[in-house]
C-alpha positions as CSV (number, residue, x, y, z in Angstrom):
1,X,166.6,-134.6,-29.7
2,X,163.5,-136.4,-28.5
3,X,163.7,-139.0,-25.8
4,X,162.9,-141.8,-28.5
5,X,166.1,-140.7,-30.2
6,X,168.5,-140.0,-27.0
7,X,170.5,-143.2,-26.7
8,X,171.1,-142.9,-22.7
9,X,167.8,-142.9,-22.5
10,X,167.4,-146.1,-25.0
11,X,169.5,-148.0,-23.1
12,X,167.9,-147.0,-19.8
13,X,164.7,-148.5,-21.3
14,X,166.0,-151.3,-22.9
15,X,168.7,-152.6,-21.1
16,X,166.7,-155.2,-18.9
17,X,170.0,-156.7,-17.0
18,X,170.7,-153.1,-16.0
19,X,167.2,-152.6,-14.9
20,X,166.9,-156.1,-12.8
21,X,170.3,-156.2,-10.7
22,X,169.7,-159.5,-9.9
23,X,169.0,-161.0,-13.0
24,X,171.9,-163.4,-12.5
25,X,170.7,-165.4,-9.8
26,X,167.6,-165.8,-12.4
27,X,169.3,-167.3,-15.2
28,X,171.4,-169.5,-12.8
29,X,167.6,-170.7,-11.6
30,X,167.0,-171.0,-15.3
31,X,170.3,-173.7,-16.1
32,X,169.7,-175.3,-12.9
33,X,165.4,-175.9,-13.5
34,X,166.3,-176.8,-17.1
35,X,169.0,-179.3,-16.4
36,X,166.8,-180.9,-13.5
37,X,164.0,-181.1,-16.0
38,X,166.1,-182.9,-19.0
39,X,167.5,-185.2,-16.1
40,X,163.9,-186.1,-15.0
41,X,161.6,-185.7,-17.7
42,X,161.3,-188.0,-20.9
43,X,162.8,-185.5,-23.6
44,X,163.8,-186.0,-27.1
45,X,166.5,-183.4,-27.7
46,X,168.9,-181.8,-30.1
47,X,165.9,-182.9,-33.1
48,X,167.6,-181.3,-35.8
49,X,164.8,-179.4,-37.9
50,X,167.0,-177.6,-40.4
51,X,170.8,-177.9,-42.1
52,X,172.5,-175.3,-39.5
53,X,174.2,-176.1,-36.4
54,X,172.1,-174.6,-34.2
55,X,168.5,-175.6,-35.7
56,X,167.9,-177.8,-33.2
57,X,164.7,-178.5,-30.9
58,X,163.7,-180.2,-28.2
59,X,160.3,-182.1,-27.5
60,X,158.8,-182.5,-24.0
61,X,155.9,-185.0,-24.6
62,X,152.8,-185.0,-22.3
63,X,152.8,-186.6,-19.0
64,X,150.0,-188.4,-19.3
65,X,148.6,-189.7,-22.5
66,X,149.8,-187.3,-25.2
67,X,147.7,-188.7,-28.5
68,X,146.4,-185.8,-30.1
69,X,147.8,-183.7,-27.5
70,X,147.9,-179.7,-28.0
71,X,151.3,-178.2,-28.8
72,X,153.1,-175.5,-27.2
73,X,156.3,-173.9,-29.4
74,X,158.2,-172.0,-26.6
75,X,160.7,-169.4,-28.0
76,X,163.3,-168.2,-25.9
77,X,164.3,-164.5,-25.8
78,X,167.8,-163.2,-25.0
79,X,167.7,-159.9,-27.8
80,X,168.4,-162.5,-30.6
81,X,171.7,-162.6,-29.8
82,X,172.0,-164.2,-26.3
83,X,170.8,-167.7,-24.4
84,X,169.9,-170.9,-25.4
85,X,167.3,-173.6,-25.7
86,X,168.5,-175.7,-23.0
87,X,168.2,-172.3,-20.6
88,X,164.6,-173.0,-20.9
89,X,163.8,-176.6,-20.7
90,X,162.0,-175.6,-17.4
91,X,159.1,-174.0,-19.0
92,X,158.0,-177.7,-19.7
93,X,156.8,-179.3,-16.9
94,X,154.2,-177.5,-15.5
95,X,152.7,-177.9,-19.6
96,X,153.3,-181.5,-19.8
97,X,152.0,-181.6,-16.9
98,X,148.8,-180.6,-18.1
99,X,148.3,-182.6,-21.3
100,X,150.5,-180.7,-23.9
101,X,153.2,-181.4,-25.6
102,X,156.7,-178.8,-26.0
103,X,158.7,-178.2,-27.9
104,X,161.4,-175.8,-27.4
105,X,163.6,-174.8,-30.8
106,X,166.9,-173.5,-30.8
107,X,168.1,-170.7,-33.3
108,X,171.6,-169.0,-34.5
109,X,172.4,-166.0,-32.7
110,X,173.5,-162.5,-34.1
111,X,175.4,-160.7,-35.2
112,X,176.6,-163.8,-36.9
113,X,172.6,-164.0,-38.5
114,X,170.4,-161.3,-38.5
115,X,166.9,-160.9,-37.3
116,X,165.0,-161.8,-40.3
117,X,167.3,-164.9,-40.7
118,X,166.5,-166.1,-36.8
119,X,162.7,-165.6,-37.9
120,X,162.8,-167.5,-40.9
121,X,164.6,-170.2,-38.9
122,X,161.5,-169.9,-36.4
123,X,159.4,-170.8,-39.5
124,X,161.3,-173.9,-40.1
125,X,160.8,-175.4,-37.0
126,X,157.5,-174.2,-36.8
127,X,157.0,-176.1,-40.2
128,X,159.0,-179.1,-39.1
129,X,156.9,-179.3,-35.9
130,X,153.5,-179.1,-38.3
131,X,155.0,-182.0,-40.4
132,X,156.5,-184.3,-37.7
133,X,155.0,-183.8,-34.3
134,X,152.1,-186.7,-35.1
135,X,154.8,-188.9,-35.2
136,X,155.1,-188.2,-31.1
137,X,152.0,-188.0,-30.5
138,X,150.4,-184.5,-30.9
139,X,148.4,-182.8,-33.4
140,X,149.5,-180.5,-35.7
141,X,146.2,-178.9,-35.9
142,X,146.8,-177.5,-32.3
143,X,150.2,-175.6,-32.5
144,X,150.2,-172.6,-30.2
145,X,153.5,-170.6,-30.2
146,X,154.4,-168.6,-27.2
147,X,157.7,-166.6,-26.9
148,X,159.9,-164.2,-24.2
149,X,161.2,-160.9,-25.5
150,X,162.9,-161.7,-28.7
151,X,160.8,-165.0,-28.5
152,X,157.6,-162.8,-28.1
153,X,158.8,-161.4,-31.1
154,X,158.8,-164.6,-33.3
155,X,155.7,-165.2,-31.7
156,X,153.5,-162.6,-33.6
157,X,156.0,-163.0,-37.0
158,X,154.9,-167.1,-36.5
159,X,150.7,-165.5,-36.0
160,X,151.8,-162.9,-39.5
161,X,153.3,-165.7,-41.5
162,X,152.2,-166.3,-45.2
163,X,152.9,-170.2,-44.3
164,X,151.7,-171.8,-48.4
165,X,154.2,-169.3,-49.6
166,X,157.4,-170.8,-47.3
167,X,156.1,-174.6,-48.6
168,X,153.6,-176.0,-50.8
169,X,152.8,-178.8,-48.2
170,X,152.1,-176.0,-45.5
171,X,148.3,-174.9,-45.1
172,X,147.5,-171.5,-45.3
173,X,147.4,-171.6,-41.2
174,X,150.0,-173.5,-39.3
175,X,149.4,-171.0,-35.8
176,X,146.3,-169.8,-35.2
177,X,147.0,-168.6,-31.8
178,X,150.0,-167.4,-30.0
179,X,151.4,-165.6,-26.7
180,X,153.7,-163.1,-26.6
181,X,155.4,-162.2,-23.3
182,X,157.5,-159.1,-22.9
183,X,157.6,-158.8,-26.7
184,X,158.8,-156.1,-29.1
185,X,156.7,-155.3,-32.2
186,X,158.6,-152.6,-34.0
187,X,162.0,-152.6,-34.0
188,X,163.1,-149.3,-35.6
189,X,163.6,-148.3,-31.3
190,X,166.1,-151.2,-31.5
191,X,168.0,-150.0,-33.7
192,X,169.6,-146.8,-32.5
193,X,169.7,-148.4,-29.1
194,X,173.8,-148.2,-28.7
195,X,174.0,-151.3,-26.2
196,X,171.8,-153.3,-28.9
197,X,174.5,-152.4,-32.0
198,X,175.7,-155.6,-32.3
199,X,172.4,-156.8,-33.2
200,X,173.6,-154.8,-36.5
201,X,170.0,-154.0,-37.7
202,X,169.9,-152.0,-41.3
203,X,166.7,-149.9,-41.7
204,X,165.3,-152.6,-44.0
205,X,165.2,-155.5,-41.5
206,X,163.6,-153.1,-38.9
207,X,160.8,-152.7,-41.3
208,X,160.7,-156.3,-42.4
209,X,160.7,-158.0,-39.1
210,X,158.1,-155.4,-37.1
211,X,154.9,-156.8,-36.5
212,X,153.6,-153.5,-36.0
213,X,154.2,-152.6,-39.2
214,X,152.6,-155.8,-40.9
215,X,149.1,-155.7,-41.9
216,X,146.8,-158.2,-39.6
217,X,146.9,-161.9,-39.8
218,X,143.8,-162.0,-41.8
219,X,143.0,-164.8,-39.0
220,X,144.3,-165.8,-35.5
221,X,144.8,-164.6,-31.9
222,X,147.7,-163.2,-30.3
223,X,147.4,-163.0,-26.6
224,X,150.4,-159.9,-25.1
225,X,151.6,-159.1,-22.0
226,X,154.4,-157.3,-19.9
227,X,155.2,-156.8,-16.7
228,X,153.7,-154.0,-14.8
229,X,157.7,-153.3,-12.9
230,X,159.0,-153.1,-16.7
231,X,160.3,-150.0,-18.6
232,X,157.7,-147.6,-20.2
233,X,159.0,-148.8,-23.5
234,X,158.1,-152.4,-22.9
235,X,154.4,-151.1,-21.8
236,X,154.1,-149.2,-25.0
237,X,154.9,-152.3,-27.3
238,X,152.2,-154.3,-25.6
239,X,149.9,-151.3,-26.5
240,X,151.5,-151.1,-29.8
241,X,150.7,-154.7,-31.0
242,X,147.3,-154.2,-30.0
243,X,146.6,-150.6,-31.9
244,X,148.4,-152.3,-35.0
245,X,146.5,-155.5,-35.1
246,X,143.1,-154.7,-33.7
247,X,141.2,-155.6,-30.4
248,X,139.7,-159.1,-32.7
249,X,143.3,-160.3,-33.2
250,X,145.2,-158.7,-30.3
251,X,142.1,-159.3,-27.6
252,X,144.3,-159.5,-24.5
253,X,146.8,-157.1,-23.7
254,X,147.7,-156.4,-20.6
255,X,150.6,-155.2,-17.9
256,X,150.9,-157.8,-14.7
257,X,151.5,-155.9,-11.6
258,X,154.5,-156.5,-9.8
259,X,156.5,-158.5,-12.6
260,X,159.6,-157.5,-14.2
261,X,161.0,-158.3,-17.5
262,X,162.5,-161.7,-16.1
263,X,160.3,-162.6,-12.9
264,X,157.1,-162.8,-15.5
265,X,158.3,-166.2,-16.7
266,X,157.6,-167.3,-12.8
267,X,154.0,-166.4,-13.3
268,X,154.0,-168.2,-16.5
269,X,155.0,-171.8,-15.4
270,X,153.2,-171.7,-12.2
271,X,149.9,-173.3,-12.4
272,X,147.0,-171.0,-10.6
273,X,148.9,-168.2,-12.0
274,X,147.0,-165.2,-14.1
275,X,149.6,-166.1,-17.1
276,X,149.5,-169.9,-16.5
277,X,146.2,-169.7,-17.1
278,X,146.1,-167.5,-20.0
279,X,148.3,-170.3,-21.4
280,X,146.4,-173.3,-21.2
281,X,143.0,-171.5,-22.7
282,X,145.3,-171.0,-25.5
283,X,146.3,-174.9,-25.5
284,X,142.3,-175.6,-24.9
């Protein structure tokens, strides 16, 4: 049995509570940030963008004059089955802060939906945002999607999407660039991870919903990076993205020292930052 097949040793590299003790005391900074920032911040929330219960988004508009403001989709991770939207209202401010506006979407959780379902819900909001977001003031032309773990997942599916084919009102481009953080791009490791079984992934939705696996978006960029304290697993999908896709498409890709799988999302939201910045030449 080979170590990409041993499932102690799948778990040991995926299991990211397990390998960040005090991951806890994180996602309680998490509720408490995001609740602060809906309690502070001018927020539309709870937009419904679909018929399900949870397809729901919130909007952050710009601080100062948002009119034609860039747009920043944030995607929250959790392994697609864990976490919320309103755990991550605090990636906003330090964005809105600088001119752009975010929007953070909401999406069902499995098992209860599976992985290609949460991605095709992605694509609704996405679409929604493209459609209604002039009506708060930014410009659809300037979507950038950036995701966490699962949510750096649906980042690159938003970058690989065949958008005329979802609607006839969609261009053939809704996202031309993207940032995924801590992200998975093939999935077939996922699957015979035991701790990720509820996840309940066939060998077909592995293959659909692996970026990796996907030819290149014939256009775009998707920025990618881990942290350099994650597992080697992580390390290899921010390689793997970038052998799959091409240095033109994938032209960052890189491992931040010191930063775990959670701690990243400091680096992220704090303006000065390596990733902050990375952000806002996306938004640019």
């Amino acid at each position: 049995m080979t170590p990409a097949h041993d499932p102690a040793w799948l778990d040991r590299m995926y299991n990211n509570r397990a390998l960040v003790p005090e991951h806890g005391e994180i996602f309680a900074r998490w509720r408490d940030d995001s609740l602060r920032t809906r309690q502070q911040h001018r927020a539309f929330l709870d937009i419904a963008y679909g018929s399900g219960p949870s397809e729901t988004l919130d909007i952050f508009p710009a601080q100062r004059d948002g009119q034609g403001a860039p747009v920043l989709v944030f995607i929250h991770g959790g392994y697609w089955r864990s976490l919320d939207k309103s755990d991550h209202s605090f990636v906003a401010p330090a964005f809105t802060a600088a001119g752009a506006h975010v929007v953070v979407p909401n999406y069902a959780l499995c098992p209860a939906v599976t992985i290609p379902q949460i991605t095709m819900q992605m694509v609704r909001a996405v679409a929604w945002v493209w459609r209604n977001i002039a009506r708060f003031g930014g410009d659809p032309s300037r979507i950038v999607v950036m995701g966490h773990s699962a949510g750096g997942h649906l980042s690159a599916m938003m970058l690989a999407c065949q958008w005329a084919r979802h609607a006839s009102d969609l261009p053939s481009v809704v996202v031309r660039r993207a940032l995924s953080i801590s992200g998975l791009y093939e999935l077939e490791s996922i699957r015979h991870t035991p701790f990720l079984a509820d996840l309940r992934l066939t060998a077909d939705d592995a293959r659909r919903a692996s970026p990796a696996w996907m030819p290149p978006p014939p256009q775009g960029t998707l920025l990618t990076v881990a942290g350099g304290a994650e597992s080697p697993e992580f390390l290899r999908h921010n390689q793997l993205i970038q052998q799959a896709w091409g240095a033109e498409r994938v032209p960052v890709c890189e491992a931040l020292p010191g930063l775990n799988h959670f701690s990243i999302l400091d680096d992220f939201i704090q303006p000065g930052r390596h990733l902050h910045q990375l952000a806002l030449q996306l938004l640019a």
